[in-house]
Backbone as numpy.savetxt, mean C-alpha at the origin, in Angstrom:
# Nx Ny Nz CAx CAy CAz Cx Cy Cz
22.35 -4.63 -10.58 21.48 -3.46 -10.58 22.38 -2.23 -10.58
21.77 -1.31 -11.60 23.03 -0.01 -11.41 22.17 0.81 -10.77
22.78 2.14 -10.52 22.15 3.02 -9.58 21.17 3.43 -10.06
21.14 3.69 -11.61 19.88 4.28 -12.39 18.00 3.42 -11.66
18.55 1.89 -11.80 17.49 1.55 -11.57 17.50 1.08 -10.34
18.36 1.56 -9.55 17.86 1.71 -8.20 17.64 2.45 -7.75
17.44 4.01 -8.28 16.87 5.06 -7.99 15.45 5.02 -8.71
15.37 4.61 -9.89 14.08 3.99 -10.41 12.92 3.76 -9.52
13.39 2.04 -8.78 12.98 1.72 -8.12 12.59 2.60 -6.98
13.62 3.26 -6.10 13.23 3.57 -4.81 11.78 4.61 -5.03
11.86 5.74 -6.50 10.64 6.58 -6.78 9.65 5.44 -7.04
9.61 4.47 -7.53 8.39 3.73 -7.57 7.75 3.01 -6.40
9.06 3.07 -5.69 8.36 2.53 -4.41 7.36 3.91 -3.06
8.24 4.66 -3.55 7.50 5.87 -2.88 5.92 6.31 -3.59
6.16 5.91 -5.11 4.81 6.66 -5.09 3.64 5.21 -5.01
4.41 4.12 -5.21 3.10 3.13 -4.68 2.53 2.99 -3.31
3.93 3.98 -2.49 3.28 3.93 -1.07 2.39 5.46 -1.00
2.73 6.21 -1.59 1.46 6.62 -2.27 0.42 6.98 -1.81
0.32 5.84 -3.17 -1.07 5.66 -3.69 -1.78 4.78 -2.59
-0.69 4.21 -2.18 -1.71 3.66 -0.83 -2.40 3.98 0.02
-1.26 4.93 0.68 -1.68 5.96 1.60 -3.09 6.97 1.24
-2.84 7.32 0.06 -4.20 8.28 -0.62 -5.45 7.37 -0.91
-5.14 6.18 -1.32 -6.08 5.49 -1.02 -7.11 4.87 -0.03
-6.15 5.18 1.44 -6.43 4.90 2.70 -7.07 5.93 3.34
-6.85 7.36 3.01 -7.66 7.99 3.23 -8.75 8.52 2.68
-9.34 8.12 0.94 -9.86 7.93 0.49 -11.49 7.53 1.10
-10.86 6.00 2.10 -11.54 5.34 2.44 -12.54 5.90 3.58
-11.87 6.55 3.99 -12.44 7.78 5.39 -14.08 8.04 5.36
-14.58 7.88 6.33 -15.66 8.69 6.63 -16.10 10.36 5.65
-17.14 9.99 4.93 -17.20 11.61 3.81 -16.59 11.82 3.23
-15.40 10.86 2.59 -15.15 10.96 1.30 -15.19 9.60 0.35
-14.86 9.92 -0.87 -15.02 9.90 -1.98 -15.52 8.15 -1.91
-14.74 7.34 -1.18 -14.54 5.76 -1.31 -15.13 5.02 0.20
-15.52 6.15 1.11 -16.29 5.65 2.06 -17.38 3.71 1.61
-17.88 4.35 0.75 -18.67 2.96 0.40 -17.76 2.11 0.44
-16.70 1.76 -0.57 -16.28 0.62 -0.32 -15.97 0.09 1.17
-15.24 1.34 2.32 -14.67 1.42 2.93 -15.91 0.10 4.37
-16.92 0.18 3.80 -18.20 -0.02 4.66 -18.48 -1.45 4.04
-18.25 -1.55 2.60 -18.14 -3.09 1.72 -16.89 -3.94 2.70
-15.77 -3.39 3.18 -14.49 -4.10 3.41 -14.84 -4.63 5.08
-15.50 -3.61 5.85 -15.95 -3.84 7.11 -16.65 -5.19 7.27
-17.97 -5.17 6.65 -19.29 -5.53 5.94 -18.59 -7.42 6.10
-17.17 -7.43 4.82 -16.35 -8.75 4.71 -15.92 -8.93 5.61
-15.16 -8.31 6.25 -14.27 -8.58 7.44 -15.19 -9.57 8.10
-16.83 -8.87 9.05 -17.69 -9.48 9.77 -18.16 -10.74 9.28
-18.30 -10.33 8.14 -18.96 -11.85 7.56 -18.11 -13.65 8.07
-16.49 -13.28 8.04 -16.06 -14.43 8.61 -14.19 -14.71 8.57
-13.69 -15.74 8.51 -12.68 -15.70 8.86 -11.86 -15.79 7.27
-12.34 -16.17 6.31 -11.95 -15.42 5.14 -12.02 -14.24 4.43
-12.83 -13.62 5.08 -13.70 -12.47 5.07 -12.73 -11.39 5.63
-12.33 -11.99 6.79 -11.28 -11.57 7.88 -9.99 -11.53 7.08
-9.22 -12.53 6.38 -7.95 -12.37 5.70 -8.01 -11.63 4.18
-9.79 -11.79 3.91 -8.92 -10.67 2.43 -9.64 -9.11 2.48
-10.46 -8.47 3.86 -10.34 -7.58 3.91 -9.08 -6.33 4.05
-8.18 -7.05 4.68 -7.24 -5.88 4.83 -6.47 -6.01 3.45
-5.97 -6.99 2.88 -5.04 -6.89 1.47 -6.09 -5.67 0.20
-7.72 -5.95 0.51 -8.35 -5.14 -0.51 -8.27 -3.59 -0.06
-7.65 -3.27 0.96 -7.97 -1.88 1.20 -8.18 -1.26 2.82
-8.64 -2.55 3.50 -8.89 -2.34 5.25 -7.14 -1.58 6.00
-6.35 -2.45 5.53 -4.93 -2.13 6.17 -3.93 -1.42 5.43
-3.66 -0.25 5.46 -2.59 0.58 4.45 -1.32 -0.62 4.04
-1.12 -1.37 5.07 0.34 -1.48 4.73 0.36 -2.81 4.00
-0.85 -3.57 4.50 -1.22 -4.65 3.21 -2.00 -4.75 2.38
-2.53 -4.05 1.83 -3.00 -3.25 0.63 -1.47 -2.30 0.07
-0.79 -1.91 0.62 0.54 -1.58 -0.09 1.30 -1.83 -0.12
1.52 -3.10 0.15 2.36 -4.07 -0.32 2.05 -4.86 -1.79
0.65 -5.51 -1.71 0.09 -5.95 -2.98 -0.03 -4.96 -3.94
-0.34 -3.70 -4.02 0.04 -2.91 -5.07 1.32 -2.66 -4.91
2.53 -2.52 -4.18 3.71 -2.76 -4.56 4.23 -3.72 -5.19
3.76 -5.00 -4.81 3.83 -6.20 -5.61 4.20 -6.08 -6.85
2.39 -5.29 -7.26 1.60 -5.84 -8.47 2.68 -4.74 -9.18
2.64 -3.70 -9.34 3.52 -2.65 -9.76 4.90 -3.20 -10.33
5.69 -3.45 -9.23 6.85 -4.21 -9.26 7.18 -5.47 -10.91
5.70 -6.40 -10.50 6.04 -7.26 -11.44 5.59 -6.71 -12.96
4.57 -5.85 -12.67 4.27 -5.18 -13.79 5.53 -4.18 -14.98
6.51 -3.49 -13.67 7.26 -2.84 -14.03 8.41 -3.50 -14.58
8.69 -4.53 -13.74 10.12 -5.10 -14.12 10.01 -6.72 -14.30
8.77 -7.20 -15.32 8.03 -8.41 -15.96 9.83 -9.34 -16.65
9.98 -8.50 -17.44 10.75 -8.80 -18.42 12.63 -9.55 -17.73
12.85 -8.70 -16.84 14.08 -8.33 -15.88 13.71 -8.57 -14.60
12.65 -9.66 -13.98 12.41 -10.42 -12.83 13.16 -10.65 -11.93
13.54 -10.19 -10.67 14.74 -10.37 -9.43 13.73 -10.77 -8.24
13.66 -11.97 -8.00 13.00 -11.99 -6.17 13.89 -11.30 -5.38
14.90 -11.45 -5.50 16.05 -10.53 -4.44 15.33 -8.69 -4.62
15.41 -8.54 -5.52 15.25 -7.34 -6.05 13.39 -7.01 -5.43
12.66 -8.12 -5.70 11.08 -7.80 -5.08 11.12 -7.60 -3.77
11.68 -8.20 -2.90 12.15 -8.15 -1.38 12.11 -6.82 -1.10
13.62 -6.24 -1.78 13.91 -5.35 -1.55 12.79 -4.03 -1.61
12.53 -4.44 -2.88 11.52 -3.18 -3.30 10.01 -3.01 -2.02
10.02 -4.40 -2.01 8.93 -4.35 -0.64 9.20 -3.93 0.71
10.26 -3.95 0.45 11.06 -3.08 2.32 10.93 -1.68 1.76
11.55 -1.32 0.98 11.10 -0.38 1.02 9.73 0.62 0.59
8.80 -0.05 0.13 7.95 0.49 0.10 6.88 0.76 1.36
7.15 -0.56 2.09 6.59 -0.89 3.71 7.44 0.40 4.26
8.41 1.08 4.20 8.76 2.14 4.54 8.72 2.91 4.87
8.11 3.68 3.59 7.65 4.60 3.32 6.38 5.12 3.15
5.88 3.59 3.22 4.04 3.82 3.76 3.85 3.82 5.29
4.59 3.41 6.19 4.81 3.38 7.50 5.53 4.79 7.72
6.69 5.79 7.07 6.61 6.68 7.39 5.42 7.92 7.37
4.91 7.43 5.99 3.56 8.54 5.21 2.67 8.23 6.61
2.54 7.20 6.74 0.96 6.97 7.81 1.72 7.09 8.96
2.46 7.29 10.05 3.02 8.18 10.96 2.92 9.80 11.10
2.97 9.89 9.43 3.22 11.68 9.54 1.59 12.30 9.52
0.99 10.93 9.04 -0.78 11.16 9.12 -1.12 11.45 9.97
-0.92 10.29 10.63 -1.50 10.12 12.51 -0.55 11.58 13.36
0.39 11.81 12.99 1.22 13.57 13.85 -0.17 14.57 13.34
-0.18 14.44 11.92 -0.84 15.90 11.76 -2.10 15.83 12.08
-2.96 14.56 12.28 -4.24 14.19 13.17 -3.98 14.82 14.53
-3.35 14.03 15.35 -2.99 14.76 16.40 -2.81 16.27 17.13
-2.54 16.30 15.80 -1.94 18.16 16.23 -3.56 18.97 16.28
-4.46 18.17 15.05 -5.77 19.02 15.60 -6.37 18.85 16.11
């Protein structure tokens, strides 16, 4: 890997954490994706499978952004495939969605 596409990478990993993150608040009470947000609950209750694929669809920022880091990942680099390299890209995207949703929960706080 040269630096090019490991700087590549690290911007793709930031903006899939993202999109996660914007997606997670999306989900919020009065806005835009609330419904689904009430569909994912809705599964969760229903049962114990219900229970494991609510958070990957959207319930949990950081697994829901991981699978679109995933999906991204293999999408992006199909051709030039590294599991070493997916690892990686998934640490850091868990990262940087764990920093984004920290700096959420500060500026919640503050009001």
């Amino acid at each position: 890997m040269d630096l090019i596409q490991a700087f590549e990478m690290i911007i793709l990993a930031v903006f899939t954490a993202g999109l996660s993150l914007a997606f997670n608040m999306f989900l919020k009470p009065n806005m835009i994706f609330n419904w689904y947000a009430i569909l994912l609950v809705k599964l969760e209750q229903t049962g114990k499978l219900g229970y494991k694929l609510a958070k990957p669809l959207g319930l949990c920022p950081y697994c829901h952004g991981t699978w679109v880091g995933i999906a991204t990942y293999v999408y992006q680099y199909f051709s030039n495939f590294n599991l070493v390299y997916l690892f990686l890209f998934i640490g850091v995207n868990w990262l940087f969605i764990r920093i984004g949703y920290l700096c959420l929960l500060a500026e919640k706080s503050k009001k």
